[in-house]
N, C-alpha and C positions, 0 to 999 in steps of 0.2 A: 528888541535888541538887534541891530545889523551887525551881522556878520563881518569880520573882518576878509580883506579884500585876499586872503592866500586858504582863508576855511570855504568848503566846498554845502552847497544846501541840495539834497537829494529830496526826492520822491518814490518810496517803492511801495506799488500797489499789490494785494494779496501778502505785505508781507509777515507776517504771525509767525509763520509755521511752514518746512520744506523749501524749497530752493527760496521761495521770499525771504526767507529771514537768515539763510545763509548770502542774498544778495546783501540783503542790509549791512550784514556783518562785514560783508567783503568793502563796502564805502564808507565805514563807521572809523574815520580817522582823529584823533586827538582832537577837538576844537570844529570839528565840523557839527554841520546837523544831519542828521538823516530820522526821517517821516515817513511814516507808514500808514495804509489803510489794513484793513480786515474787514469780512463777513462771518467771522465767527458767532455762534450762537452765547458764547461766554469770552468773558477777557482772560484767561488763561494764559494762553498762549500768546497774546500780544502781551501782557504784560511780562513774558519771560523773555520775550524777545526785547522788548524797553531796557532792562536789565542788565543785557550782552550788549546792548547795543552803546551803554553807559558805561560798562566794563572797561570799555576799548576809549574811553575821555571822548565821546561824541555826544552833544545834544538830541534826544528821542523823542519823538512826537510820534503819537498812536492814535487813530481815529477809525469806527465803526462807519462805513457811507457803501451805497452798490456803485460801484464805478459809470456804471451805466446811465447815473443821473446825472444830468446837465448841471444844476443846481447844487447838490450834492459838492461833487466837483470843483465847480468854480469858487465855494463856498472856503471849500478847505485849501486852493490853491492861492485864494486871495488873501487870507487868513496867514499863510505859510509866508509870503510875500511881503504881506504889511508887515511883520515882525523882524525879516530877515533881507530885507531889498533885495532877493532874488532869489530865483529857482535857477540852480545848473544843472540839475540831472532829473531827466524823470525815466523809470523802468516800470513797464507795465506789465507785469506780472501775471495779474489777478485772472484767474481759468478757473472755471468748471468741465465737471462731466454730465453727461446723462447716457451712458450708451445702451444702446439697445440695433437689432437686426434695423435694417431699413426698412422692410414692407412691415414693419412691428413699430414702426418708431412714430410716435406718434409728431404733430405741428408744433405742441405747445411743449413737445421737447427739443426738437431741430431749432426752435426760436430762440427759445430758453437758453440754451448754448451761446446761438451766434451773437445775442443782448450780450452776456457778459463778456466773453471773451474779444467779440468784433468790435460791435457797439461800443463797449467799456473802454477796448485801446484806444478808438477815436475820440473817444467825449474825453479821454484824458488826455493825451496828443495834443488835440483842440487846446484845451485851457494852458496848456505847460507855450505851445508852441507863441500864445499869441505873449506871454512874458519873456521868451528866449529871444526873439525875433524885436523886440524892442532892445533888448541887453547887447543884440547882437552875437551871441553866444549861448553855446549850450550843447547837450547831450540828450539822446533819447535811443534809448533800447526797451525793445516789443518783444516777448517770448514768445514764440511760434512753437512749433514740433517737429520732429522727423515722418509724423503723421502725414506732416502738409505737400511731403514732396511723394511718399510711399503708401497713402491712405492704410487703412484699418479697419479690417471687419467690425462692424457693430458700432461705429464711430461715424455716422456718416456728418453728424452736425460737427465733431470736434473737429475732424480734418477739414471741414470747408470753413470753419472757425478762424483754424491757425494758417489755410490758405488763404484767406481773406486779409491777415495779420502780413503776410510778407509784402503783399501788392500794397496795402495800405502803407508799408515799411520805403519800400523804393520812391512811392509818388512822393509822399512825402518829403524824404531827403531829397528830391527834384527842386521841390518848392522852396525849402528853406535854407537848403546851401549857400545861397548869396548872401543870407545874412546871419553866417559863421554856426549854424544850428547843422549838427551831425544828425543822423536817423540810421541805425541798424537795428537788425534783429539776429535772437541768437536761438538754434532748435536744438534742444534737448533730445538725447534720445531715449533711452530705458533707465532710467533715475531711480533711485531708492526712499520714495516718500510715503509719505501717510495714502496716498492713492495706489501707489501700485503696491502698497504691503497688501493689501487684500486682495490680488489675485489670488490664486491657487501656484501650489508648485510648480506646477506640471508644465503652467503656463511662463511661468519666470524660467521657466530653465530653456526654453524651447526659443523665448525668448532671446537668452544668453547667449545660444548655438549662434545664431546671425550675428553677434558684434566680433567682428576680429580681433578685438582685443582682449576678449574671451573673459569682461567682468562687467556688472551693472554698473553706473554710474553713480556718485552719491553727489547731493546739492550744489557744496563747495566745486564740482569741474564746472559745475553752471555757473557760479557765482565769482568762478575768477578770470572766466572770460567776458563776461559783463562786465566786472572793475574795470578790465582791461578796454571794453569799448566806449566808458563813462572820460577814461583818463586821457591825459594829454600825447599818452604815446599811442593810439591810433587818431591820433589828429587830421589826419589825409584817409582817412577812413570813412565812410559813408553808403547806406543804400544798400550793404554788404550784408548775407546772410551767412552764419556760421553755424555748422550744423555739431554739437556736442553729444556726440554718442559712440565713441570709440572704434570710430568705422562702419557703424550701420547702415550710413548711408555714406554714399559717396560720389 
């Protein structure tokens, strides 16, 4: 079924569960589609997110793939494409962790990291980009971190991950700007998800002390500046990094 020519066709990667599936929510308009991957060990959570996301009169599409596979990827972006004559939005989402000390961290951890997170934006970028760039149109937002500009003990793979995500973010928008395709990213900074609920106290609070605005962040402020960088009102917008953590960084 194509899509009629005023409903919008999304792609958000990682999204199940935590800011992904508050992103979804946030582009899940009456009549549109929005598509999702996950790495989840179980469908749980994708399929609650299917659910909210069908709530809201939006078409849901959920699929298991590692972003990181080329094949993977293309498989389900062509897939997305034949049914629907076009992709206009793709959000890449999908992050891991592994942290641990530096002189502790072992190779096939630093790897581990920079495959999904680095790797995975590109090989998804890659396939969205070479359908936008035919359309002539489109959107793409990459989630970085506040990591990437302030690094983070124990973090050495995440922050050169989500630093690797911002550079990847500007060349990008360089290249595909002439033919009407946007590229930003947006960095989160201390968020309320299934990852940072298992810090310790001690750590979220100390954490707290540095944001000026003196409260954590929960999904949704993630997910309605990404609406907002998917939609037609930052149109002249591009290559732009917005950093969402209530003054953390600045």
């Amino acid at each position: 079924m194509v899509v009629s020519e005023q409903a919008r066709v999304s792609l958000v990667t990682g999204g199940s569960r935590g800011i992904g599936r508050a992103i979804c929510l946030a582009l899940a308009r009456p009549g549109d589609v929005v598509a999702f991957n996950h790495f989840d060990p179980d469908e749980e959570a994708a399929t609650e997110t299917l659910k909210l996301i069908e709530a809201k009169g939006a078409k849901a599409y959920a699929q298991k793939f590692d972003v990181s596979d080329p094949a993977q990827v293309a498989a389900f972006v062509e897939t997305l494409v034949n049914e629907h004559g076009r992709l206009d939005v793709l959000v890449n989402n999908a992050g891991i962790t592994m942290d641990n000390l530096l002189v502790r961290m072992s190779l096939e951890q630093f790897e581990r990291v920079l495959k999904v997170n680095l790797v995975g934006t590109f090989v998804c970028l890659q396939a969205a980009a070479k359908v936008m760039m035919k359309q002539r149109s489109g959107a793409i937002v990459n989630l970085a971190s506040v990591v990437a500009a302030i690094g983070n003990a124990g973090q050495a793979n995440y922050s050169a991950s989500k630093a690797g995500v911002v550079a990847l973010t500007k060349t990008a928008a360089k290249e595909l700007a002439s033919r009407g395709v946007r590229v930003n990213a947006v960095a989160p900074g201390f968020i309320e998800t299934d990852m940072t609920a298992k810090l310790p106290e001690k750590i979220v609070e100390a954490m707290k002390a540095t944001i000026p605005m003196g409260r954590t962040g929960q999904p949704e402020d993630v997910a309605d500046v990404v609406a907002f960088l998917c939609s037609d009102a930052s149109r002249y917008l591009t290559g732009q990094l917005l950093h969402v953590g209530g003054g953390m960084y600045m």
